[in-house]
C-alpha positions, 0 to 999 in steps of 0.5 A, a space after each residue: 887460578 893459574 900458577 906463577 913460577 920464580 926459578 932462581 936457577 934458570 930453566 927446568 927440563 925433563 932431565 935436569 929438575 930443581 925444586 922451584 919456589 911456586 908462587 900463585 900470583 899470576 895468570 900469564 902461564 902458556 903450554 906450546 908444544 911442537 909436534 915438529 920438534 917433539 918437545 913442550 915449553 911452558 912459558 912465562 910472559 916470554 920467558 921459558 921457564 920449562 921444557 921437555 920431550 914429548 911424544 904426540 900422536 903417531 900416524 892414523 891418531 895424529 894429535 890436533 894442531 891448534 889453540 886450547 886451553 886445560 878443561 880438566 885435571 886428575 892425577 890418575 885417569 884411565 882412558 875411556 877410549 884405548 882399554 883403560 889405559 893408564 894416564 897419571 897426571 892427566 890434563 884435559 884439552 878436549 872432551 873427545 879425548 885429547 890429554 897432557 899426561 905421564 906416560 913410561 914410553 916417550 921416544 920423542 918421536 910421534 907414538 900415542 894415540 893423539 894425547 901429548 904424552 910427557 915423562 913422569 916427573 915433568 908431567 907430575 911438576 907440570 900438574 902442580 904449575 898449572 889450573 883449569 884454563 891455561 892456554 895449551 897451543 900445539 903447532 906443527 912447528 916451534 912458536 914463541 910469544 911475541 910483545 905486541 902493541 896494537 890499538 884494536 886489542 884491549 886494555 883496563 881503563 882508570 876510574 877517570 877514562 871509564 864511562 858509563 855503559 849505555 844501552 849498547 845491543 850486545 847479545 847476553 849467551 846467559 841472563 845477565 840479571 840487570 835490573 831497571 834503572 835506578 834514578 837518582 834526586 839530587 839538590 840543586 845546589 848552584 845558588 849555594 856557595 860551597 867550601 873549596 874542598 880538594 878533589 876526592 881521587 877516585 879509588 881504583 877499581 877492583 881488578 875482575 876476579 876471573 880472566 876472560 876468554 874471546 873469539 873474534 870470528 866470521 859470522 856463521 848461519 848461527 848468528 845470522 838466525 839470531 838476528 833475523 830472529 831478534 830483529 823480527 821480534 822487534 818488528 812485531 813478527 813472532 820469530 821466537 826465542 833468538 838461539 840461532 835455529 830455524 824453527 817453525 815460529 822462525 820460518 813462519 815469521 820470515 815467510 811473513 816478512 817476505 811476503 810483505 815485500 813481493 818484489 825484493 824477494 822475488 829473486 831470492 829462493 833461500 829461506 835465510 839469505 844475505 837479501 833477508 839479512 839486509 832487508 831486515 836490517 833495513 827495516 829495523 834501522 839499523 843500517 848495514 848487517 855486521 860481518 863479524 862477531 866477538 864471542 866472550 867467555 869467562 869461567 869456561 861459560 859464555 858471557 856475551 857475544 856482539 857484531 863487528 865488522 871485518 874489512 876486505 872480508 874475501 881476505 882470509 884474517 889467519 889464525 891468531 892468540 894473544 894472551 893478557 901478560 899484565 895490566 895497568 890500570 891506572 896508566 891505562 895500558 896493558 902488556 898482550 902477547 901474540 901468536 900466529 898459527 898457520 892457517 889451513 884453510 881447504 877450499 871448500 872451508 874458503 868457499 863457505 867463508 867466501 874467502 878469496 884470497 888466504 894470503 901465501 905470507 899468512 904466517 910471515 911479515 905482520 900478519 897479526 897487524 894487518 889482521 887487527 887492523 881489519 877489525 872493527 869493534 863499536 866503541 860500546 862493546 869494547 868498554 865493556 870489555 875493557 871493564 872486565 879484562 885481567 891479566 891472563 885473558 885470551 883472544 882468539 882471531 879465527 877464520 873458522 868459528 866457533 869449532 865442533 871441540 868448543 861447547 860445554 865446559 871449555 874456552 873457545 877451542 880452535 883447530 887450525 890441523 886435525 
């Protein structure tokens, strides 16, 4: 659970410490750090209520611009990579060996090995603020979180507004373990007069005991596959288990499908294309693929991932975080906080992604607007996720995926600068 600081005497820095009064009841801490500026702010909601100098990776060992999140926690680690050196009160971001951590030389200028290295008390006080999970954002220039307020983010619905799930195609990443349907007799009691009672309000929910994570992202050969795969059962060819590889039953089944439709395909000489996509879905009933997906995590696990559609798709969506400050249920509404992080993109990366046009005002005017704008997310899917969302829940908007960094043990890890 992340911590919540009270400061009565305003700031902290790394020269100028009080004993703060911690207070572990809320979720909404995040960690920026400026390579620019060689510093670190920890916030709250808006507000700052740490700071200090860093020194981030030197050149050769440049630290990674981007959004991660704090993986794991030591007070003495050695590193594995540079000699066994010492990392007191270390704060894994990456398991290829990015950290937060105590160290005797920070000049303020770059000069580790890729590690965000902070002053000894500040990184001890720092390690007592924080947990497992707290958003850690380094950028090439200073950032600050942002209020915002936009119809395509999420938010905790009362007991009155909430529906009831139906049978809506979302893609579990785990079992989820429902079991069949219960069906329930109840009396017919229309003819019977009944007592005027008052209504019973509904109680209000229990809030979700984790936060979770999301990425909404553009699809990859990896869930293309997974629906070929999934649509291919369900049409009777044996394309086996949906995990987005292309195994021998999967290509079978694909050569089978195709083989049933000469003359759609006799044009098409790649195994997986958007031709298969289409024709696939077609015949499934499903109408026209999805372009985009959201991927969502809770407790460092992957929980569910389902389609959306992503419009003027030859338009890049940039690089987006916004974290879950607090929630009202009741009311309905819910207070998100953004971020935007220039967008990188190489040509070969936009060629890929068949992005077009990057947009040269990705990181000026309301970029974060018209990136939500674009995205379309079925009314299902975002029940469920409403149902599920707790202050200090994240969403990442991301051109790039999924990321070599995310995997095993880690929230949706995304690099906008290596």
């Amino acid at each position: 659970m992340f911590s919540r600081l009270v400061f009565g005497l305003g700031l902290l820095s790394a020269t100028a410490l009080v004993h703060p009064a911690l207070a572990a009841d809320g979720r909404t801490l995040q960690i920026i750090v400026s390579k620019d500026k060689q510093s670190l702010a920890v916030y709250d909601g808006t507000e700052v209520v740490a700071t200090s100098k860093v020194s981030t990776g030197k050149d050769g060992h440049t630290t990674p611009s981007g959004i991660f999140s704090v993986l794991e926690k030591q007070k003495y680690h050695e590193s594995n990579l540079y000699s066994n050196a010492p990392m007191p009160f270390m704060q894994r971001l990456t398991w290829s060996g990015i950290a937060l951590h105590e160290s005797n030389s920070v000049p303020r200028y770059p000069a580790s090995h890729g590690c965000v290295r902070m002053p000894g008390t500040f990184a001890k006080m720092l390690y007592g603020m924080t947990d497992r999970g707290v958003p850690v954002i380094i950028s090439d220039g200073e950032l600050a979180p942002q209020p915002i307020d936009h119809p395509t983010l999420f938010h905790r619905q009362g007991p009155a507004a909430m529906p009831l799930l139906s049978d809506v195609e979302l893609r579990p990443s785990m079992p989820d373990g429902l079991g069949e349907p219960v069906q329930v007799a109840m009396n017919d009691t229309a003819a019977m007069p009944m007592p005027a009672v008052p209504p019973i309000a509904a109680p209000e929910p229990e809030p979700p005991s984790e936060p979770i994570s999301m990425l909404v992202t553009r699809r990859t050969l990896r869930e293309t596959v997974i629906d070929i795969q999934t649509l291919l059962n369900q049409l009777g060819f044996s394309a086996g288990n949906p995990d987005g590889l292309l195994g021998p039953s999967t290509v079978q089944a694909i050569k089978a499908f195709k083989t049933l439709r000469p003359t759609e395909f006799a044009a098409d000489r790649n195994l997986v294309s958007d031709t298969l996509l289409r024709e696939v879905y077609a015949a499934a009933g499903k109408g026209e693929p999805p372009n985009g997906v959201i991927m969502v995590r809770q407790a460092f696990k992957p929980l569910f991932e389902a389609p959306v559609t992503i419009a003027d798709p030859g338009l890049a969506l940039g690089t987006h975080f916004f974290t879950l400050h607090a929630v009202d249920a009741k009311a309905g509404t819910a207070e998100w906080l953004s971020i935007t992080l220039a967008n990188n993109l190489s040509r070969e990366t936009m060629k890929r992604l068949g992005i077009t046009n990057q947009e040269s005002s990705i990181i000026t005017g309301k970029p974060i607007a018209r990136s939500l704008s674009r995205i379309s997310i079925p009314d299902e899917t975002r029940r469920r996720i409403n149902a599920l969302i707790a202050p200090g829940s994240t969403l990442t908007i991301s051109d790039t995926g999924l990321g070599r960094e995310t995997g095993e043990g880690t929230d949706f890890i995304t690099i906008t600068r290596g």
